[in-house]
N, C-alpha and C positions, 0 to 999 in steps of 0.2 A: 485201433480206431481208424476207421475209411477218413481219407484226406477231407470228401465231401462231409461228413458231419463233424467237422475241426469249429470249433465257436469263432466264427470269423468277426462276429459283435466285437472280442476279445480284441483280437488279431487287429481291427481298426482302429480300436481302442486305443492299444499299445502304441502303432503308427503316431496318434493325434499327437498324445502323451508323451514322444520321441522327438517329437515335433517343436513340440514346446515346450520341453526340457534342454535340445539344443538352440532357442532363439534367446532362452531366459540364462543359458550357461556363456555362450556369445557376448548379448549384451552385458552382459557383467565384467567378461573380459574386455571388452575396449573401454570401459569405465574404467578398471582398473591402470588399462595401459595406458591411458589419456590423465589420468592424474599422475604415475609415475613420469610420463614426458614431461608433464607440466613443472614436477619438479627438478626434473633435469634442466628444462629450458630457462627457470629463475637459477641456478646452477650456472649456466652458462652464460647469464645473463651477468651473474657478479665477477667470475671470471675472467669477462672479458672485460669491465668495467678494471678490475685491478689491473688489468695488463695494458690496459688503455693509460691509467697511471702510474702503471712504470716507463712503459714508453715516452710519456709528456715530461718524466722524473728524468729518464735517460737523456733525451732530446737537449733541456735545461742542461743540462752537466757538461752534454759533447760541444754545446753552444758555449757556452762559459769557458771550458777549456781550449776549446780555438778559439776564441777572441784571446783569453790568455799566451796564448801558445805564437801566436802571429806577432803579438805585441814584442812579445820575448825575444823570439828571430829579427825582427825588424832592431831591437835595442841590442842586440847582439852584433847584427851586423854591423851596425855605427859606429858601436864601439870599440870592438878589436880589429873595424875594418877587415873584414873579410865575407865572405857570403855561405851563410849556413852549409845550403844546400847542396853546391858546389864541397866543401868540407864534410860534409857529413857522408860524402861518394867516398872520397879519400880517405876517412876515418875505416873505411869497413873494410880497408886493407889492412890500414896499418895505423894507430893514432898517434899523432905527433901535433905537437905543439907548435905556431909559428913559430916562424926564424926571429920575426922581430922584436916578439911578446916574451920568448926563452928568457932571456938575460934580465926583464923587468919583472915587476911588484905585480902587474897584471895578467901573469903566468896563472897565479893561482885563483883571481877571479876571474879569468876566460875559463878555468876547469870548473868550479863551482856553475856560473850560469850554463855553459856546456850540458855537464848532470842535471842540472835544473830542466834544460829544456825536453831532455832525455827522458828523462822519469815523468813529464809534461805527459809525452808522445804519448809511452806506455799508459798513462793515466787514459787518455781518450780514445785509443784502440781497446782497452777494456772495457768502457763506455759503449762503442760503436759495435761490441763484442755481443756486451749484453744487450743492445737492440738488435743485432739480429736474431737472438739466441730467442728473445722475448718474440718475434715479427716470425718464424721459422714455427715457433708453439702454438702461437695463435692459428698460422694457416695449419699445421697437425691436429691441431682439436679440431678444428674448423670442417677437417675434411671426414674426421672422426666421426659428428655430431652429425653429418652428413649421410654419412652411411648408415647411423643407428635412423633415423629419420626416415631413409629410403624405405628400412629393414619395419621399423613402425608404422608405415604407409602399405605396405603388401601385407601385413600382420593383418593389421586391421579393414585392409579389403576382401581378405581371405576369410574375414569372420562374418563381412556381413555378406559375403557370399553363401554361407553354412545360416546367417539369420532367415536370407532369402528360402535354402534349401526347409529350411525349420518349417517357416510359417506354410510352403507348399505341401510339405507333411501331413502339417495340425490337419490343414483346410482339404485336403484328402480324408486323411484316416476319420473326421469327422463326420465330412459329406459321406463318406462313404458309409458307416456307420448306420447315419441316419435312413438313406434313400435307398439300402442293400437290408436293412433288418430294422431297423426302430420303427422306420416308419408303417411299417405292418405289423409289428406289434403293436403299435398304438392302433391300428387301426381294428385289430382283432379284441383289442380291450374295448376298444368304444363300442363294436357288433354285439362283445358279451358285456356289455353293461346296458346297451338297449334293450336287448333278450330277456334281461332277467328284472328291466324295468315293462315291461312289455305280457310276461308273464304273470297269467289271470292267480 
């Protein structure tokens, strides 16, 4: 078959029909991916919502535990006369017990508040542990959620890129269609239907 009697009718056809099979496969696709965001973004929205109270959970505790913890050193101080902080330098060599407190009844309760305020410490550096650990999560989703967003942003302009290419298709392969053969076809029916209304 010579190139020039190929059904080009056909061939425009196909074009419109390619046309608008890619505007109608597109828009489907960003529906789809705009309700899976959507349920990503309530996702993320509760997520951050619980991380918001654990942090206000954490905050309360590490708050609580330093107002505890200050109290303690300050009542510590007073009482075996000595200065924590200064002592607790000296303890990380070597721990010893005052000279003055040795010999007394108050040996073993400067040990017990000692422990006490020790296990204190460790209590709210675990506290301060897990706000950061919770504060470090949040900015990693954060930056996460970021990326899929960017990554759903070019998706979805790349589609209605291919809507745009779609609908210049249809509006081709139709025009084309119409004003390269329809339109002398119609024109040749309406010639042979005056003709044979015209005929005596």
């Amino acid at each position: 078959m010579e190139f020039t009697k190929l059904p080009t009718d056909n061939f425009y056809i196909f074009i419109s029909l390619a046309g608008t099979l890619i505007v109608v496969f597109f828009i489907n696709f960003i529906a789809n991916r705009r309700t899976k965001i959507e349920d990503a973004i309530s996702l993320i929205e509760q997520s951050l919502i619980q991380h918001k109270h654990d942090i206000n959970l954490f905050a309360k505790k590490t708050a609580a535990a330093k107002f505890e913890l200050k109290f303690l050193i300050e009542r510590f101080n007073k009482k075996f006369r000595v200065n924590y902080d200064d002592f607790i330098k000296f303890e990380n060599t070597e721990f010893k017990i005052p000279t003055d407190l040795q010999e007394t009844n108050e040996a073993s309760l400067f040990l017990e508040e000692f422990i006490k305020i020790n296990r204190l410490k460790l209590t709210l550096d675990e506290e301060l542990n897990k706000t950061y650990k919770t504060t470090d999560l949040i900015s990693n989703e954060t930056k996460l959620n970021s990326k899929k967003f960017k990554d759903y942003i070019f998706l979805e302009n790349l589609a209605i890129f291919f809507i745009v290419v779609g609908i210049l298709l249809s509006c081709f392969g139709y025009s084309s269609w119409y004003f390269k053969y329809q339109k002398y076809q119609d024109k040749m029916l309406k010639n042979s239907y005056e003709k044979s209304i015209t005929r005596p």
